[in-house]
Each structure stands twice: as structure tokens, then as C-alpha cells.
N, C-alpha and C positions, 0 to 999 in steps of 0.2 A: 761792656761785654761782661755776663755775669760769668759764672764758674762754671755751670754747666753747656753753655753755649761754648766755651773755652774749649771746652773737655771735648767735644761734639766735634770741633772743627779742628781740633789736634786728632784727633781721629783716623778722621776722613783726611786728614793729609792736606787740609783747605790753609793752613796757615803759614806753611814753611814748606810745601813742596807737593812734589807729585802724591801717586798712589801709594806706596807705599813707604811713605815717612812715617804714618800713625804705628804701620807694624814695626816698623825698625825700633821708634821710639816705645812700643810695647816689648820687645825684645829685650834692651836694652832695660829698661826699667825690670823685666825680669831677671835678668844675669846678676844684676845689680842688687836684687834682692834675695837671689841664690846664694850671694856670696857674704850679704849682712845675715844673712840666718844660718849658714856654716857656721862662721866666727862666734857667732853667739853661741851656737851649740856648742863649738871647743873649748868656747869658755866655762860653760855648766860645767862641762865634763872635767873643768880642771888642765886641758891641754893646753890652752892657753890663760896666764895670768894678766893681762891687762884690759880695761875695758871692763863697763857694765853689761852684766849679762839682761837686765830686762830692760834697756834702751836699745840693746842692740836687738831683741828678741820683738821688741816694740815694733821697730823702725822695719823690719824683713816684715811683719805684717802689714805695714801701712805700704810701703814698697811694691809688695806681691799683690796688696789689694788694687794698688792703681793699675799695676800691670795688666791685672784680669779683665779690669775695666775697660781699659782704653782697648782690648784685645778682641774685649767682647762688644765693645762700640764700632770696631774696624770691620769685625765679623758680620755686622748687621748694615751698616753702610756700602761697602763693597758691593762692585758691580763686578760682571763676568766671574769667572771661576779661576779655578790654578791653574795659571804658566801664561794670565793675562797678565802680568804685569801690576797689579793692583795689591799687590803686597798679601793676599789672601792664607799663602802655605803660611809666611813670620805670623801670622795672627793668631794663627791654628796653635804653633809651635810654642807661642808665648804664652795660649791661657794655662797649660799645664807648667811653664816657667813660675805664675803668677803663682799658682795654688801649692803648688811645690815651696816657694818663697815663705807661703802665709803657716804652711803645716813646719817649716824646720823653724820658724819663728814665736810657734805655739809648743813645740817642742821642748826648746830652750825655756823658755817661760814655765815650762812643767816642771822640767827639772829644776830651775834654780827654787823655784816654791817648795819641791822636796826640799832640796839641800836646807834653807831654811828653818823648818821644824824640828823644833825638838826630839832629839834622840829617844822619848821616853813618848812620845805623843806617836811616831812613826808605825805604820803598819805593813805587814809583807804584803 
């Protein structure tokens, strides 16, 4: 089973469960990546001192990127509409989880790249 087949059948909920396991597990993949692209932000910002800011700015975009994916794979798979049962609302709910994820992960990446330049090189 290649990686995309994988991706396809995590989705659609075909490998672990009903209809809606693909959106759970896109939920969850976004909360998940809400929360590495926080941390990363607080780190840029100095609020918090442990931790790399651009593994962790890394890791909330590859996070948010799966999320979108697999949100946007449940999206298009799914049969009936909302309040069938087929996980369709978490799907909905997780791509703006996903893209949320991937923008405070490019964020942090923004910033730590300022903070790096030269004080003399820096522009308003």
C-alpha cells in the first residue's frame, strides 16, 4: 500500500472505523498543529525560552498541511450531508484548523528570521 492509497483510505474512515474517523483524525491533527504553531510563536516572541523556534514553526506547517489534506480528502469522499453521520461538519471544521496551523507556523518562521538579522541590515 503506497502513501497515497494510505492517505485516501485514512480519509474515508476505510481503515480504522466508520465515517467519521477521517474527520476526527483531521481534527485532531489540527488542534495538534494549533497548538505546535502557538508554542512556536511564543517562542519568537521571547515568551517562552525553551525550544527551537524554526522546528517548531516547521513541524505546525507540515501538521496543518496534513490536516487540510486529509480534511479536504474527507470532503470529497463523503457521502450524504450534515447530521448524517459521516463526519462531514469535523471535516468542514478542521480545514480552517489546518490553514490556521500552517499561517501561525509561517508566522513564527517570519519572525524568528527577523530576530536573526543584523541590527544594521533591519528595515521599518
Amino acid at each position: 500500500m503506497n502513501a497515497s492509497t494510505a492517505l485516501l483510505a485514512a480519509a474515508e474512515g476505510g481503515i480504522i472505523g466508520d465515517g467519521r474517523t477521517g474527520a476526527n483524525l483531521a481534527l485532531g491533527a489540527g488542534a495538534l498543529g494549533m497548538a505546535i504553531g502557538w508554542l512556536a510563536l511564543a517562542r519568537a516572541g521571547g515568551g517562552i525560552s525553551t525550544g527551537n523556534v524554526r522546528t517548531g514553526g516547521m513541524a505546525a506547517i507540515a501538521v496543518g498541511t496534513v490536516c487540510t489534506v486529509l480534511a479536504v480528502l474527507h470532503l470529497a469522499t463523503a457521502s450524504g450531508g450534515p447530521g448524517t453521520g459521516n463526519g462531514l461538519v469535523g471535516a468542514i471544521v478542521a480545514v480552517p484548523l489546518g490553514l490556521g496551523a500552517v499561517l501561525l507556523g509561517r508566522r513564527a518562521l517570519t519572525r524568528c528570521r527577523r530576530a536573526d538579522r543584523p541590527a544594521d541590515r533591519m528595515t521599518v
